[in-house]
C-alpha positions, 0 to 999 in steps of 0.5 A: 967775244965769250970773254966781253959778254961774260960781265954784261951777261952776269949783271943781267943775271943779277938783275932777273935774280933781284927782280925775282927776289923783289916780287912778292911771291904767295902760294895760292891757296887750294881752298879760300878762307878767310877764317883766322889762322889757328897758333897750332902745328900739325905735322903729318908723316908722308910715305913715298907711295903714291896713296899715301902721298895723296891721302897726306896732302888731301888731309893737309889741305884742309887742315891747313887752308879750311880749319886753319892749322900751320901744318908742315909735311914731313917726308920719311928718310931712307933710314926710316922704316914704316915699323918706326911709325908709331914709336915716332908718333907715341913720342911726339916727332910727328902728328899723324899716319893717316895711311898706316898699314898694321900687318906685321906691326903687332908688337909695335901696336901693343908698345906704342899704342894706348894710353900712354902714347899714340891714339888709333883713330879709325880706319878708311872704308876699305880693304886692303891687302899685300902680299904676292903678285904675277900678271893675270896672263901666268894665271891659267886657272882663273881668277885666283892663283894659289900658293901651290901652283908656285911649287911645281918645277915649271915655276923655277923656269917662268919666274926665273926669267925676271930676277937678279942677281945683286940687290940696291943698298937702298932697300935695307938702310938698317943692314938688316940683311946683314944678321944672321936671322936673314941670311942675305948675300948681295942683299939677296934672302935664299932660305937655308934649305936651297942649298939642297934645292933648285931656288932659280925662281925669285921674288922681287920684294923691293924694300926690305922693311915693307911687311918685313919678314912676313913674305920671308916667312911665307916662302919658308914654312911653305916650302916654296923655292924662292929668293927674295930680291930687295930693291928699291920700288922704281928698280921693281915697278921698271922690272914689273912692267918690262915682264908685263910689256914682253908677257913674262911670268914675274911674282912681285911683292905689291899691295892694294890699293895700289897706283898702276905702275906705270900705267898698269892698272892693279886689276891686271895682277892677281894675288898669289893666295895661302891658307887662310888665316884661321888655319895658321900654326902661329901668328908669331911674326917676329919681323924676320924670316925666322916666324911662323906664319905660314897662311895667308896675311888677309885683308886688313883696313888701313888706319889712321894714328895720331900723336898725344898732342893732335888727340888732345887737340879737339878739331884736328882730332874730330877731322882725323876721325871722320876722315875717311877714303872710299874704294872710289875716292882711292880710283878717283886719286889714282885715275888723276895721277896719271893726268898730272905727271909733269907737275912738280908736285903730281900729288898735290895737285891731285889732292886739290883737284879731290878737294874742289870737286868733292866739296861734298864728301869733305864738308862734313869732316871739318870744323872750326869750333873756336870762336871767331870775334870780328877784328880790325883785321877783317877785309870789310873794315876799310869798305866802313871807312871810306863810307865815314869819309864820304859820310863826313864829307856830305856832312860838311858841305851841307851848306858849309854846317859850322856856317849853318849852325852859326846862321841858324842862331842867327835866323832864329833871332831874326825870324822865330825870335822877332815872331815870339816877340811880337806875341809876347809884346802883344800878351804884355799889354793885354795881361797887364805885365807893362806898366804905365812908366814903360808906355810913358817912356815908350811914347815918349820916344822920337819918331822919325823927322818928317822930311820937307818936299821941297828937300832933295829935289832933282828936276822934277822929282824930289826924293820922298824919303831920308837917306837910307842905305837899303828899303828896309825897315827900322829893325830889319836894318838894325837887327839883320845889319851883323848878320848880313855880313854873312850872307844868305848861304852859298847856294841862294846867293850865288843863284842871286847873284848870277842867274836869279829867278823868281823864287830865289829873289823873293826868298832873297828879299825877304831875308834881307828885310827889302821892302819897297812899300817902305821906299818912299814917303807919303804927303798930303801934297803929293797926293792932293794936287795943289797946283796944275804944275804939280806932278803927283807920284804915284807909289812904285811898283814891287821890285820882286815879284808875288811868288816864284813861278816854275816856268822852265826847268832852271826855274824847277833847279833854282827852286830845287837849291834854294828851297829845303829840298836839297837838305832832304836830298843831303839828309837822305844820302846821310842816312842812306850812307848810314844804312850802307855801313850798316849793312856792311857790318850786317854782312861781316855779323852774318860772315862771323856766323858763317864761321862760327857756325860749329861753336854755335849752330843756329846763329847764322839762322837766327840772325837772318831770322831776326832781320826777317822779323824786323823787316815785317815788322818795319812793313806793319809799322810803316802804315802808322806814320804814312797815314799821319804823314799823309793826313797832315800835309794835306792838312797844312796844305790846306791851311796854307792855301786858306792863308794865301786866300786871306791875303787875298781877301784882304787885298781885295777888301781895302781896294773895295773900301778904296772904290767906295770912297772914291764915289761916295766923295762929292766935291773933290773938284769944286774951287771952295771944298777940294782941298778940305775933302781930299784931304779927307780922302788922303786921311782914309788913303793913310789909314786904309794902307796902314790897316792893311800894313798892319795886317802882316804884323806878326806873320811877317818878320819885316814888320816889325818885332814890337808895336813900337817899331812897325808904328816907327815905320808907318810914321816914317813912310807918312802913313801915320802921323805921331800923335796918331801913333802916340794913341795906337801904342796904348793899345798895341794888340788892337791897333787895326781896330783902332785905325777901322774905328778912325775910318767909321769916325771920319766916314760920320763926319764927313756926312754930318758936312754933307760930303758922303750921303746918308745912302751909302752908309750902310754899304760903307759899314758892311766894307768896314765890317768884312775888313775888320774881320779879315785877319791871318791869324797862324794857329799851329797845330797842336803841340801833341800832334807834332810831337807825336808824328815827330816821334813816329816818323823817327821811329820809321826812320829807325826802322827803315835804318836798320831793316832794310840794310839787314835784309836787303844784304848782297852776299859775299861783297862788303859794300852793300848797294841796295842797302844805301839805295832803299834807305836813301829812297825811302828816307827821302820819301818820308823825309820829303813829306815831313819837311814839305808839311814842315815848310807849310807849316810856317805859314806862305809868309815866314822866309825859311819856307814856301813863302810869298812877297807880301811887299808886293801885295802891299804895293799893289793894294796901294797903288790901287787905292791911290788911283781909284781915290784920285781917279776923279780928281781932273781940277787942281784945289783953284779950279784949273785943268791938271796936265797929263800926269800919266796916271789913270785920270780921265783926259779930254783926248780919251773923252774925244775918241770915245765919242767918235766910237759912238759916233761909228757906232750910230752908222753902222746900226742905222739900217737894222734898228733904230740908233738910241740917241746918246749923249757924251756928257764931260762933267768934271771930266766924267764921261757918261752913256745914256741910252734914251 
C-alpha cells in the first residue's frame, strides 16, 4: 500500500512545492514608507549576544525601512573575534559596530581607529561593565563582593562544586589556548603558580576572546587560585543557572547590560570588585594572561564605530550619531525577549515592537535629506488617471461634443447670423450702402402665386395653401433644410419623440422653423362671405402652445434635459472633476514635502500656508462677482418679463384695434354696401396681422433674415398683396409705420364715404398711436459690462478650482472627495447663475433660451381679430341670412333663448319691485337690452 501511495503522495508534494513557488511571497515591512529606495548598502556586523543582536536590528530596521538604505546583516563567524572588529571595519568588510565593547582593545583602537580607517561615532547612555560574577546568595557582606573574599580557602570548597574538567573547541576558534603564553590543558587556563597551590576553585569564562586576557590577568597578578574554563556561552549560562536553581556558589564571567539567563535577571548577580582602576601598577593588557592589570577593569560606555564609507555617507552617519539606547530602552528590549521565544527570529521581532512603540525616542535620529521629485512611480498617479478617463468620457457625452460643435456652427447661422443680418439689412437701407439697382432688382423678384379658391377642393373645404412640405417659412425651409438632417440633439428629440411636454415642443418648433400662422392663405372671399352657402374658415389655432408650463415633476425633468441646465450640471462635473485631480496632485505636493521635510524644513509649512492664504483670498473675492452676478440676473430677468409684457401689450393693442373696426363700420349688412365695407374691413384685417407679424421681425429667427423674405411670406399667406410689398421693400426698416400709415389712410377714407363716423376718429387715432409705439426693441447690455462679469466670474471659477481642492485635502488618500464635491457645488452655484442671466439675455423669443411661441400669440391675435371684425356679419352681400358657420355670429336660437332669460326674469322680480319693460330688438342680428 506504502509502495501505491508512494507516487501519488510525491506528486502532491510537488504540487504544494510549486503552489509555493507561484505565491508571490513579500516581507512586510515593520515600518510603512513610501519614500524611494536609496542605491546605497550598509552592512552591520551582529554579535551572538542578545543586546547586541537587538541594538543591530533596531538600527536596520530603520535604515532599511525609514531612511531607505539596502542594508544586509552580517553574523560574526566562530573564527571571528570581537578583537577583529575594528581591523574589519577600517577596511571596509563591514559598515558599523553599534554595540562594540572597547575594554581590552586599546592596541587596536590606536591601529584601526583615525583618520585613516574606522570613525568612532559616540556612545550609548549608559555604563557598562564586565568582569566576574557569583549569585547575590554567596554574598554574605552585603551589596558588594570584593576580590579578597575570593582568597580564603573556603572559596576553593564553594566554587568548586560548578566546574569542569574539559572545555569546548568552540571557545577558542584561533587555538590561542594553545601558545605558551596560555598554558591551557583541555582548554583549561591554570596560572603556573598552582602548581604549588590548592586551585580546585574555577571560573567559568566561556568564550576566550571575550575580554581576552584581562580576567587572566586579574586571577594572576592578584593571586587568586582560580582556573579558567573556556566554553561556549549556552554551555555557561546552563551551568549558571543549574548553580542558581540548587543555591550553589558559582563565579562566572558576565557583563552588564546583560539579557537574564534564562530568566534569571542580571539584578540577581553581584560583581566581584578589584582595586580600583587609578590605583593599577600597569595598564599593559597585552591580550594574555601575561599583562599587568591587577585592578579593576571599571565601567566603560559602549560605542558605536563605523567604516570609512557609512562616515562619508551623510544621513546613515547623522543616524549612527544621534543613536543612542538608555538603561530603560536595554530593559525594555530585555523584558520583551523573554515574550518572544518561539518566534524564528526573537530579536527582530523585539526590535519592531521597540520600533512601533517608541516612535518618539527614534524620530529624531532619522532623516532623508536627498530630495525627493514626484515620479510616475507614485501610488496617486493612476487615482489621476481613471479621473482624465471619466473627465474625457463626460466630455464626450455632453451632448455628443463633436456633433455639438458641428451644430453650433449650424445654429449660429440659423439664429445668431439670421439676427445679424436682419440688422444689418436694415442699417444698409438707412445708411445708404444699397444702391438703387439692388432695390430695383430686389422688386423686381417673383412673389409667390396666388393660389385659386376653387383649386384643391375636397368637399366642403378647399386647402388655402400651395404644396408644401412642413408650415415653415421661406428661409427657415430653405436654410434650416441641411441642418435639419441632423437633428435637434439626442435629449430634446428624443423627449419629442416619445414623451414631449409643453417645453420641449415648443423648443422643438421653434427650431424647426413650424409656424402654424403660415399654414394657411388669406382671401377676401373667405372672409367676406359672398354667398349664404359659403362656409367661412376660421384661421387654425396654434399646434404649440404659448410657453411650457411645470405642472408635474416630468414636466420639471423634461424641462431639467432640454434647457441649458443640464450643460451646467455636465460643465460643473467637468470642473468638479478638474478639481478632484487637482487636490490629488495637491496631496502628492504636500506627501512630497513630508518627505522632504530634512532638505527643506518649512516646505511642508509654507505650502499649507499659501493654500490658506488662496482660500481667504478666494472668500474676499468672491463678494465681487456675486453681487454682479446677482445684480444682473435680476436685471435680465427684469428685462425679460418687460419683453413678455410688450408682447402682450401689443396682443392686447391690434385686438383692441379689431374692436374699434368692428363697431366703427356701419353697413356691412346692407345689400348695396356690403361688399365694398368689408372688403375695407378685410383690408385693415391683412394690415393690422401684418403689423402685428412684423412686430417679431428681428427678434424671432422665423421671420425672416431680410425685408425681402418676411414680405414673401406676408405675400405668400394673403396678407399683403405685391404691389403692396413692392412699396414697403423701399422702405424696409419701417415697414410698421408704413402699414399704420395705410391703416390712418383707410380710416379718412372710409369716413370721407360715410362708413365710420367722425366721432370715433379721435379714438381710432389714440389705438393707432399706442400700436405704433409698441415695438420689442432687444437692447443688449453693455458690451463693457458683459465682458467684465465675464472675466470676473472666471476669475472665481479659477479661484474656486485651485482653493478649495488645496484646503479641503483628505490627508493620506489620493482621491480627494470633498475637493470634487465643493468645486462641483459652487461651480454649479455660480455657473448656474450666469447661464441662467445668459439665457434671459437672449430675449423670451431666441430658441437657444428661456423661449415662448410667438406662433401662438400671432395665432390667437388673428383669430380674434377675425371673429370680432366678422362678429356682425349675420347677411351675405345679397341680403340673405347665412346658415350656422360655428363661428361666434349671433344666431336666432341665441336670440330666442335670451328672451325667455328675460322673460323668467320678469316673474321672478314681480312681487319685490316693479319689473323694467325690456324690449328684445333683432336688428341685423344684434341683440339689444333697454331698460325703460
Amino acid at each position: 500500500m506504502a509502495r501505491q501511495l508512494g507516487p501519488l503522495c510525491l506528486s502532491w508534494r510537488c504540487f504544494c512545492w510549486l503552489l509555493l513557488a507561484a505565491c508571490p511571497c513579500s516581507e512586510q515591512a515593520c515600518v510603512d514608507d513610501s519614500k524611494p529606495q536609496r542605491n546605497v548598502k550598509l552592512r552591520l556586523l551582529m554579535r551572538d549576544w542578545q543586546s547586541h543582536r537587538m541594538v543591530t536590528h533596531v538600527a536596520a530596521i530603520l535604515l532599511r525601512d525609514v531612511m531607505k538604505y539596502d542594508v544586509e546583516i552580517l553574523e560574526a563567524e566562530d573564527d571571528w573575534t570581537t578583537s577583529q572588529d575594528l581591523a574589519r571595519l577600517a577596511n571596509g568588510e563591514i559598515d558599523a559596530n553599534l554595540e562594540l565593547w572597547p575594554k581590552g582593545k586599546e592596541e587596536e583602537f590606536a591601529s584601526f581607529v583615525g583618520d585613516s580607517g574606522a570613525v568612532d561615532v559616540g556612545i550609548h547612555q549608559l555604563p557598562a561593565r564586565s568582569g566576574m560574577y557569583v549569585p547575590k546568595y554567596a554574598n554574605h557582606v552585603g551589596s558588594f563582593y570584593s576580590y579578597a573574599t575570593l582568597k580564603g580557602e573556603d572559596v576553593q570548597t564553594d566554587f568548586s562544586k560548578v566546574s569542569i574538567t574539559q572545555g569546548e573547541n568552540s571557545s577558542d576558534p584561533n587555538g590561542m589556548c594553545e601558545t605558551a603564553a596560555w598554558n591551557c590543558k583541555d582548554l583549561i587556563y591554570t596560572p603556573e603558580y598552582c602548581t604549588d597551590r590548592r586551585c580546585e576553585a574555577q571560573l567559568l569564562k566561556g568564550s576566550l576572546g571575550e575580554d581576552q586576557g584581562l580576567l587572566e590577568q586579574q586571577i594572576r597578578n592578584n593571586g587568586l587560585n582560580f582556573s579558567v574554563a573556556y566554553t561556549s556561552r549556552k554551555t555557561q549560562e546552563r551551568l549558571v543557572w543549574e548553580a542558581y536553581a540548587t543555591r550553589v556558589p558559582v563565579l562566572f564571567y558576565s557583563w552588564e547590560p546583560r539579557a537574564p539567563i534564562h530568566g534569571i535577571a542580571g539584578e540577581e548577580f553581584v560583581h566581584v570588585a578589584f582595586p580600583p582602576k587609578d590605583n593599577c601598577t600597569n595598564s599593559n593588557t597585552t591580550g594574555t594572561p601575561l599583562g599587568n592589570v591587577d585592578c579593576d577593569l571599571g565601567s566603560t560606555p559602549l560605542r558605536k564605530v563605523v567604516s570609512p564609507t557609512l562616515n562619508a555617507t551623510h544621513d546613515a552617519l547623522y543616524f549612527v550619531e544621534r543613536f543612542s539606547l538608555t538603561a530603560e530602552d536595554y530593559s525594555w528590549l530585555f523584558a520583551q525577549r523573554q515574550l518572544t521565544d518561539k518566534e524564528s527570529d526573537p530579536e527582530e521581532v523585539v526590535a519592531c515592537m521597540f520600533i512601533q512603540n517608541h516612535a518618539d525616542r527614534w524620530q529624531p535620529w532619522v532623516v532623508y535629506s536627498e530630495r525627493i521629485e514626484i515620479t510616475w512611480d507614485d501610488p496617486c498617479w493612476p487615482t489621476v488617471w481613471w479621473q482624465l478617463g471619466i473627465f474625457a468620457v463626460v466630455l464626450c457625452l455632453m451632448d455628443h461634443r463633436w456633433v455639438l460643435i458641428r451644430r453650433c456652427q449650424c445654429f449660429r447661422s440659423d439664429t445668431s447670423s439670421l439676427l445679424d443680418s436682419m440688422q444689418q439689412n436694415s442699417d444698409a437701407f438707412v445708411a445708404g450702402v444699397v444702391s438703387m439697382e439692388q432695390v430695383s432688382m430686389t422688386l423686381k423678384r417673383r412673389w409667390p402665386l396666388r393660389v385659386n379658391k376653387q383649386q384643391n377642393c375636397d368637399g366642403n373645404r378647399c386647402d388655402k395653401a400651395p404644396q408644401r412640405s412642413m408650415t415653415m417659412t421661406s428661409q427657415w425651409s430653405e436654410k434650416r433644410r441641411e441642418t435639419k438632417k441632423m437633428g435637434l440633439g439626442c435629449s430634446l428629440s428624443f423627449l419629442n419623440r416619445f414623451c414631449a411636454s409643453d417645453s420641449t415642443r415648443v423648443k422643438t418648433a421653434v427650431l424647426k422653423g413650424e409656424m402654424t400662422f403660415m399654414s394657411w392663405q388669406r382671401t377676401a372671399d373667405d372672409f367676406v362671405m359672398l354667398n349664404s352657402d359659403s362656409k367661412s374658415m376660421a384661421p387654425p389655432k396654434c399646434h404649440t402652445p404659448l410657453r411650457g408650463v411645470l405642472a408635474t415633476k416630468l414636466d420639471v425633468l423634461h424641462y431639467l434635459v432640454s434647457s441649458s441646465i443640464k450643460d451646467v450640471f455636465c460643465l460643473s462635473c467637468l470642473l468638479g472633476l478638474i478639481g478632484s485631480i487637482w487636490g490629488t496632485i495637491s496631496q502628492m505636493i504636500a506627501t512630497n514635502y513630508n518627505y522632504n521635510i530634512e532638505v527643506h524644513p518649512m516646505g511642508l509649512e509654507q505650502w499649507l500656508s499659501f493654500g490658506k492664504n488662496l482660500m481667504e483670498l478666494s472668500q474676499s473675492f468672491s463678494f465681487l462677482p456675486v453681487f454682479l452676478l446677482g445684480f444682473f440676473v435680476n436685471r435680465e430677468c427684469s428685462r425679460w418679463v418687460g419683453l413678455v409684457d410688450l408682447a402682450y401689450g401689443v396682443w392686447g393693442r391690434v385686438e383692441d384695434m379689431a374692436l374699434l373696426l368692428a363697431g366703427a363700420v356701419e353697413g356691412v349688412n346692407n345689400t348695396g354696401t356690403a361688399e365694398a365695407r368689408r372688403q375695407y374691413l378685410f383690408k385693415a384685417y391683412r394690415w393690422l396681422n401684418a403689423v402685428h407679424y412684423l412686430t417679431y421681425y428681428g427678434v424671432d429667427v422665423r421671420m425672416g433674415s431680410s425685408p425681402g423674405e418676411v414680405l414673401w411670406d406676408l405675400v405668400y399667406a394673403g396678407l399683403l398683396l405685391e404691389e403692396e410689398a413692392e412699396v414697403l421693400l423701399g422702405t424696409p426698416n419701417k415697414m410698421q409705420q408704413v402699414i399704420l400709415s395705410w391703416l390712418s389712410c383707410l380710416w379718412h377714407q372710409m369716413q370721407r364715404e360715410g362708413v365710420v363716423l367722425a366721432s370715433s376718429t379721435h379714438q381710432f387715432t389714440d389705438k393707432l398711436s399706442d400700436l405704433r409705439g409698441s415695438v420689442l426693441h432687444v437692447e443688449q447690455a453693455p458690451n463693457l459690462i458683459k465682458v467684465m462679469l465675464k472675466i470676473v466670474m472666471s476669475l472665481l471659477t479659477l479661484f474656486i478650482l485651485i482653493a478649495y481642492p488645496w484646503q479641503l485635502r483628505v490627508e493620506d488618500q489620493c482621491f480627494q472627495p470633498w475637493a470634487l464635491m465643493s468645486t462641483f457645488i459652487l461651480n454649479f452655484c455660480y455657473i448656474g447663475l450666469l447661464a441662467m442671466m445668459t439665457t434671459l439675455e437672449k430675449s423670451p423669443f431666441a430658441p437657444s433660451g428661456d423661449c415662448i411661441n410667438t406662433d401662438y400669440i400671432l395665432c390667437e391675435v388673428e383669430l380674434m381679430t377675425f371673429r370680432c371684425i366678422r362678429a356682425c356679419f349675420s347677411r351675405d352681400i345679397e341680403g340673405h341670412h347665412l346658415r350656422p358657420s360655428g363661428t361666434l355670429e349671433l344666431e336666432e336660437a341665441i336670440m330666442q333663448e335670451a328672451a325667455q332669460v328675460v322673460t323668467a326674469s320678469e316673474v321672478l322680480e314681480e312681487d319685490t319691485q316693479e319689473a323694467p319693460e325690456i324690449k328684445v330688438v333683432g336688428e341685423e342680428g344684434s341683440v339689444t337690452l333697454v331698460e325703460i
